[in-house]
Every structure is written in structure tokens, then in C-alpha cells.
Residue frames relative to the residue before (quaternion, step in Angstrom):
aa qw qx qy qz dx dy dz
X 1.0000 0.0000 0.0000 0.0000 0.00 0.00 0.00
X 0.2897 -0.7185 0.6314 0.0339 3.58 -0.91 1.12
X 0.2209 -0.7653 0.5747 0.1877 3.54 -0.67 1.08
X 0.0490 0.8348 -0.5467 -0.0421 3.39 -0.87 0.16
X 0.7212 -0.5894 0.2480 0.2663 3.34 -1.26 0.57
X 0.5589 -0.4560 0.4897 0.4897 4.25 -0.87 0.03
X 0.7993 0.4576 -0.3050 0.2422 3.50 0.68 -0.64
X 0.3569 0.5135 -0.2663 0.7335 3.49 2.31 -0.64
X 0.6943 0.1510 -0.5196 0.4745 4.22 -0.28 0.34
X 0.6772 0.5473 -0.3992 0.2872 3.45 0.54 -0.35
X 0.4901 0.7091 -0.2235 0.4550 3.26 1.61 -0.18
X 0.7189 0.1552 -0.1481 0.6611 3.49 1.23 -0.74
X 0.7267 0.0971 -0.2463 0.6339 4.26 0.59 -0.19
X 0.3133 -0.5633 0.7022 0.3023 3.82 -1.42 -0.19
X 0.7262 -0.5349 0.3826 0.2004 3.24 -1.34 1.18
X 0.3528 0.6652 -0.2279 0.6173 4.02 1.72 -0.94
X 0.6428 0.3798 -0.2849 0.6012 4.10 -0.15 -1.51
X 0.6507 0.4422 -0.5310 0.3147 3.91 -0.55 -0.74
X 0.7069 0.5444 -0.3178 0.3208 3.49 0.23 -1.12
X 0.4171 0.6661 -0.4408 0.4336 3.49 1.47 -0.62
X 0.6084 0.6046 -0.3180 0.4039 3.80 0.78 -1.64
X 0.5032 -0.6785 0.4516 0.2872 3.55 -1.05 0.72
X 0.5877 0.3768 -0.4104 0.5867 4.04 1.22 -0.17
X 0.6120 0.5151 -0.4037 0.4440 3.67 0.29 -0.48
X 0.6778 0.6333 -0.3079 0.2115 3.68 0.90 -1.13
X 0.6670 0.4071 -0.2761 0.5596 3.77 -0.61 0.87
X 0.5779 0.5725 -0.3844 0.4366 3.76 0.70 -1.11
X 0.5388 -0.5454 0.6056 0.2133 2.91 -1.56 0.97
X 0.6288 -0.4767 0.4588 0.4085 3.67 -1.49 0.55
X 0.6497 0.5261 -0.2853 0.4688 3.63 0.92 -1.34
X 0.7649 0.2364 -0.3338 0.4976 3.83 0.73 -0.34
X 0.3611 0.6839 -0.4817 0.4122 3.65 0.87 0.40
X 0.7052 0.6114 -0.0188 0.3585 2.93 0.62 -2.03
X 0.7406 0.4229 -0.1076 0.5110 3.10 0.78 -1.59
X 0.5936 0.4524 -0.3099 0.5889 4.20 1.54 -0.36
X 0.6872 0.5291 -0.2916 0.4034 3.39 0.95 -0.81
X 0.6422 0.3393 -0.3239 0.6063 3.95 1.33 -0.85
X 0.9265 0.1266 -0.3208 0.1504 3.66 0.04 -0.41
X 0.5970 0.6497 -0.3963 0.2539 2.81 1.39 0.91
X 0.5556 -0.6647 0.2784 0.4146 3.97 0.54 0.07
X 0.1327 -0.8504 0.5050 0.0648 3.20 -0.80 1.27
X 0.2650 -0.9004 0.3215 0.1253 3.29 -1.20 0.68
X 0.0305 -0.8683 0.3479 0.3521 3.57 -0.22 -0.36
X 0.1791 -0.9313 0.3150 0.0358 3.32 -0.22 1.22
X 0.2992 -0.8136 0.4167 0.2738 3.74 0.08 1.00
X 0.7195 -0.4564 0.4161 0.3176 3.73 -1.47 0.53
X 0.7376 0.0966 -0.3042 0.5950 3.36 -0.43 1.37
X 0.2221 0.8858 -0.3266 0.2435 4.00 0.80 0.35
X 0.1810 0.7610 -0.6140 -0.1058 3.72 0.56 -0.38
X 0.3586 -0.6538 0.6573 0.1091 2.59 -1.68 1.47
X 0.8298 -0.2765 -0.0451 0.4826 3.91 0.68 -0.06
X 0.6628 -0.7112 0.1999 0.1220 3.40 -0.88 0.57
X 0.3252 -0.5471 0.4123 0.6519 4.00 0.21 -0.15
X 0.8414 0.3322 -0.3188 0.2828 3.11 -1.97 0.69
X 0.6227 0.5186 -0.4048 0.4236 3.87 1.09 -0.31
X 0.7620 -0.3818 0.3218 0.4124 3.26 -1.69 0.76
X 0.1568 -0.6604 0.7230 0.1282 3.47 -1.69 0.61
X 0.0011 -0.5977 0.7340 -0.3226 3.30 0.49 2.01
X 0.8800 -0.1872 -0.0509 0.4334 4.33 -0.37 0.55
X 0.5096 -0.5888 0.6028 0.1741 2.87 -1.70 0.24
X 0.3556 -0.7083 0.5845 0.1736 3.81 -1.08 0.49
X 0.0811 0.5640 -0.8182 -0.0765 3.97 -1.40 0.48
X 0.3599 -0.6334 0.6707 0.1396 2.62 -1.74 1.07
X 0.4189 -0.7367 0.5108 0.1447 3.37 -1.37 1.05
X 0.8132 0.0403 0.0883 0.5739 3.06 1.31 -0.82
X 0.7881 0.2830 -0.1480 0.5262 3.75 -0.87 0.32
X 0.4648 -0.7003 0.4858 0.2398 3.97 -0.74 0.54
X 0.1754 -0.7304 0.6577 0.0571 3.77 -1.38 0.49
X 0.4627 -0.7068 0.5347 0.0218 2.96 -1.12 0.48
X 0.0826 0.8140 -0.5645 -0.1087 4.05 -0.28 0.62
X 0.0350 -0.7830 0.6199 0.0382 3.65 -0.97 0.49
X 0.0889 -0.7443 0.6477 0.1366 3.84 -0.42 1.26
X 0.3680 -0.6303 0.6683 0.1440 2.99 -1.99 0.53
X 0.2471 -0.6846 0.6790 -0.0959 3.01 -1.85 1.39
X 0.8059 -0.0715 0.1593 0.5657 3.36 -1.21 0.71
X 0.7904 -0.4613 0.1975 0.3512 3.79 0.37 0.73
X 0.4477 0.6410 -0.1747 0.5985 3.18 1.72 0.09
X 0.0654 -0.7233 0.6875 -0.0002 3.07 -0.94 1.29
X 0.2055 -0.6667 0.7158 -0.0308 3.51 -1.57 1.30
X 0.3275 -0.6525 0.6534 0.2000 3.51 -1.33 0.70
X 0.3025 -0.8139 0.4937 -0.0478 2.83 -0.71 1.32
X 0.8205 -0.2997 0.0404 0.4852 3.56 1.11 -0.89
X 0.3318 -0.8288 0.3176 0.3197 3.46 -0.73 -0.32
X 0.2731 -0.8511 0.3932 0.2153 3.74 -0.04 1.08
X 0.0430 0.8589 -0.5094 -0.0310 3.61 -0.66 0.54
X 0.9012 -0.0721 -0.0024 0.4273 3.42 -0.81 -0.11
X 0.7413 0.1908 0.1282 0.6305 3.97 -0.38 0.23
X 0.6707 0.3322 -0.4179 0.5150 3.87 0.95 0.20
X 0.4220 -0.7061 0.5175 0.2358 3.74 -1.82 0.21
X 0.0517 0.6243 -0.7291 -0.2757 3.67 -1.12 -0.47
X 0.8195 0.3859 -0.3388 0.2543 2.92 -1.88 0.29
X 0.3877 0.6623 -0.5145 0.3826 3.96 1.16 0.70
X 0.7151 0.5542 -0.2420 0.3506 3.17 0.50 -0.97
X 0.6054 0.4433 -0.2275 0.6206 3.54 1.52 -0.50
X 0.5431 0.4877 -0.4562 0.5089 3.83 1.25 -0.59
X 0.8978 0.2644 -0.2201 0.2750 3.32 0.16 -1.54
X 0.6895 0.4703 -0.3663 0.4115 3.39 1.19 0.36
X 0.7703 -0.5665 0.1239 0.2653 3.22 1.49 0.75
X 0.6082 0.5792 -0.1937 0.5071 3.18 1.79 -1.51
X 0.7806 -0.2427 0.5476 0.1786 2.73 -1.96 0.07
X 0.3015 -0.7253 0.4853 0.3840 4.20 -0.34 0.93
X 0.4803 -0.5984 0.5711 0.2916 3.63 -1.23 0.63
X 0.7777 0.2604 -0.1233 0.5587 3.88 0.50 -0.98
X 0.4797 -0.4628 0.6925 0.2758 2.89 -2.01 -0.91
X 0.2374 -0.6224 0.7292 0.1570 3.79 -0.98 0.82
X 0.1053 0.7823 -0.6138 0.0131 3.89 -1.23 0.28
X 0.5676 -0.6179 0.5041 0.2047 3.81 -0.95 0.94
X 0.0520 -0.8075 0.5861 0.0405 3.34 -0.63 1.66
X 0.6147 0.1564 -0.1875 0.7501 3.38 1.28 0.51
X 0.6866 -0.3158 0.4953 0.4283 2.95 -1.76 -0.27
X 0.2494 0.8337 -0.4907 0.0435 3.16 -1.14 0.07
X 0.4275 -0.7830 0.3786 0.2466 4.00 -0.78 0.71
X 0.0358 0.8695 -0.4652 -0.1622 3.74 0.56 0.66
X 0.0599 -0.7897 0.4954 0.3570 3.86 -0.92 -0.47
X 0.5723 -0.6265 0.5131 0.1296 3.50 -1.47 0.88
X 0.1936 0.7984 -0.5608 0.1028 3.26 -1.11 1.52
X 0.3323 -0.8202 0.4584 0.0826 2.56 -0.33 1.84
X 0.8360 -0.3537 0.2780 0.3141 3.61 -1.54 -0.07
X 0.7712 0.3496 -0.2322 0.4786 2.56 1.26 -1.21
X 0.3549 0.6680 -0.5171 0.4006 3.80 1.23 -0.15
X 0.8049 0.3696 -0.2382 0.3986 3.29 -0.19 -1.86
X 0.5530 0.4867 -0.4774 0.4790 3.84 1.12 -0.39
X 0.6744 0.4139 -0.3655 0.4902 4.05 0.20 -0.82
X 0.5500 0.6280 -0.3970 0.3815 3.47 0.91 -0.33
X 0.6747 0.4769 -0.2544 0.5026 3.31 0.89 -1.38
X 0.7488 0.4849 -0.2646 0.3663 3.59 0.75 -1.15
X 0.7267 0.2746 -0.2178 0.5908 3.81 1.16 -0.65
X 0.7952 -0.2165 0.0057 0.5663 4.16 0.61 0.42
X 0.3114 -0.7656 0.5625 -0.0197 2.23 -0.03 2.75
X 0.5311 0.6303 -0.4150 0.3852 3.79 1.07 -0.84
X 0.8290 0.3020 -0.1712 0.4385 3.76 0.41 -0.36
X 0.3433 0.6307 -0.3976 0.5712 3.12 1.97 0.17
X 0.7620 0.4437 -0.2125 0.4211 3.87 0.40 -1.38
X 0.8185 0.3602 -0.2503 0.3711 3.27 1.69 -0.59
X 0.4697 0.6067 -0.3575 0.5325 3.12 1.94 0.73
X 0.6503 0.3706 -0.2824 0.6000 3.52 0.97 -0.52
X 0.5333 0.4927 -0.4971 0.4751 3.57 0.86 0.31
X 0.4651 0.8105 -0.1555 0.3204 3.19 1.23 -0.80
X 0.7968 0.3930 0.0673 0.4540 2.00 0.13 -2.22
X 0.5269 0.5417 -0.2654 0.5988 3.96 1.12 -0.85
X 0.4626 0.6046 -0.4237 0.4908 4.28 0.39 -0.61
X 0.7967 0.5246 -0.1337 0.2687 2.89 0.26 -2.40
X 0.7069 0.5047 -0.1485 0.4727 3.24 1.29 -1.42
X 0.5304 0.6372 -0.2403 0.5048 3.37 1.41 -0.47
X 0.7878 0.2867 -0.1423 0.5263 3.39 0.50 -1.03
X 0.4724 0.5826 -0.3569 0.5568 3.68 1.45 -0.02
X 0.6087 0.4861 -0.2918 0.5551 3.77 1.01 -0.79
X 0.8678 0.0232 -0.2469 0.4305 3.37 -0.40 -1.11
X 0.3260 0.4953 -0.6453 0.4817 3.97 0.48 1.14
X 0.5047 0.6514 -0.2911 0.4861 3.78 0.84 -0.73
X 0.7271 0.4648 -0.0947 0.4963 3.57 0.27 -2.06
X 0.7035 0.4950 -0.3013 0.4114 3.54 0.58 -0.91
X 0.6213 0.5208 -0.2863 0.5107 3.35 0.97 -1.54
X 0.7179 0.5083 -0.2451 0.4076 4.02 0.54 -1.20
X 0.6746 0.4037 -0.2990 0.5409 3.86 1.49 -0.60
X 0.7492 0.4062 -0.3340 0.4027 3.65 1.02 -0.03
X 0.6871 0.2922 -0.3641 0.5567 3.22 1.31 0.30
X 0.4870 0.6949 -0.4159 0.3270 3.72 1.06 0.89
X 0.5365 -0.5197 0.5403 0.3875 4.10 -0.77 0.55
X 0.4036 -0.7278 0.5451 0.1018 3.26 -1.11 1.29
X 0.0782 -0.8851 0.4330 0.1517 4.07 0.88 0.99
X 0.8131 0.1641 -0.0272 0.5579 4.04 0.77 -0.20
């Protein structure tokens, strides 16, 4: 992963386009902005792994651009699980429940992601809690619609018992 600067993402999306994305959506420019300088951007080439089974869930990734891929592992076995794309995250769920990541996220294209760490989304809450409530609203949507894509996939490949 190559870090790179607000001014190199601004070069291929303006800062305005994020909000389109479904975590970004609602957020004031000022809390856009304010994730976009202090958290760390990346660029990440097509076959990339953005983190691994077992590392800390100290943040969570939105991709800005280009699409990722998440695949969790089981009993040694790795399953693709979904596909992240624009204005979507991996890796909250492992932040905000504490653990240890279950999968691997990986770059199905190139693609520009940005990093928020704990402590971001904490300074978030403390300097515009208002866009804090409307990112973790967000961010909760995401996790929702990640489940019952989830539920669906698990009732069509389940034994019909009655």
C-alpha cells in the first residue's frame, strides 16, 4: 500500500464525489474533509491485501475509488464473502467489536482506499459529534445490508428442514 497525499486523490475524484458513497453520505463537507486530512490514504494495486486474518481491528477502510474484495476464513478455508466498492468499508465490524480481523480485504483493481483508525472516528465524535452520529449511522446501514446479503446467500445454500 502506497500512501499518498489529499492532493494525488484529488487528482483523479474531487473531495464533493465522496459524499455520493453511502458512508460518506449526509456528512457535512467540514466532516468529509476533516476524515479525509487526518486519516491516511492509500493507493492500492489489484491483488493487494489490505489486511490479513488475525491483525488488530484498530480501523476500518472506505474505499474512494476502485472495488475490494473481502474473503473470511474458516476452519482453514477461505470463502469470499463480499465485494466492497465505492463509498462502502471493510474492517468496522472487527474495529468495533474489538477482535482480531476474521478475513482478508484484497484489491480487485487498483484502487484509492482511506484509513480510520480508532482514534480518528474517536476525535471525530469529540470535534463533530454531528457527523460522528451520521457516520455510525452509516456505517450501521452498511452492516445491515452486509447481513441480510449474508442471510440470503446462507438460506440459498441451506437444507430445507420442514
Amino acid at each position: 500500500m502506497q500512501p499518498i497525499t489529499v492532493a494525488e486523490l484529488e487528482q483523479h475524484l474531487p473531495l464533493e464525489h465522496l459524499r455520493d458513497g453511502s458512508i460518506f453520505g449526509a456528512l457535512s463537507p467540514r466532516g468529509v474533509e476533516f476524515l479525509v486530512n487526518q486519516g491516511t490514504l492509500y493507493r492500492v494495486e489489484e491483488g493487494e491485501r489490505i489486511y490479513d486474518f488475525g491483525d488488530q481491528g484498530s480501523s476500518f477502510f472506505i474505499v474512494c475509488q476502485g472495488s475490494l474484495s473481502f474473503l473470511t476464513q474458516y476452519e482453514n478455508e477461505c470463502y469470499h464473502t463480499r465485494n466492497v466498492t465505492f463509498g462502502e468499508e471493510t474492517g468496522y465490524v472487527s474495529m468495533i467489536a474489538l477482535q482480531s480481523r476474521s478475513g482478508y480485504a484484497v484489491a480487485r483493481e487498483d484502487s484509492i482506499i482511506l484509513e480510520v483508525s480508532t482514534d480518528l472516528y474517536g476525535r471525530l465524535h469529540e470535534e463533530i459529534p454531528f457527523d460522528f452520529g451520521i457516520i455510525t449511522l452509516n456505517l450501521a446501514r452498511d452492516m445491515a445490508r452486509t447481513i441480510i446479503k449474508l442471510r440470503q446467500t446462507l438460506v440459498k445454500n441451506s437444507i430445507r428442514y420442514w
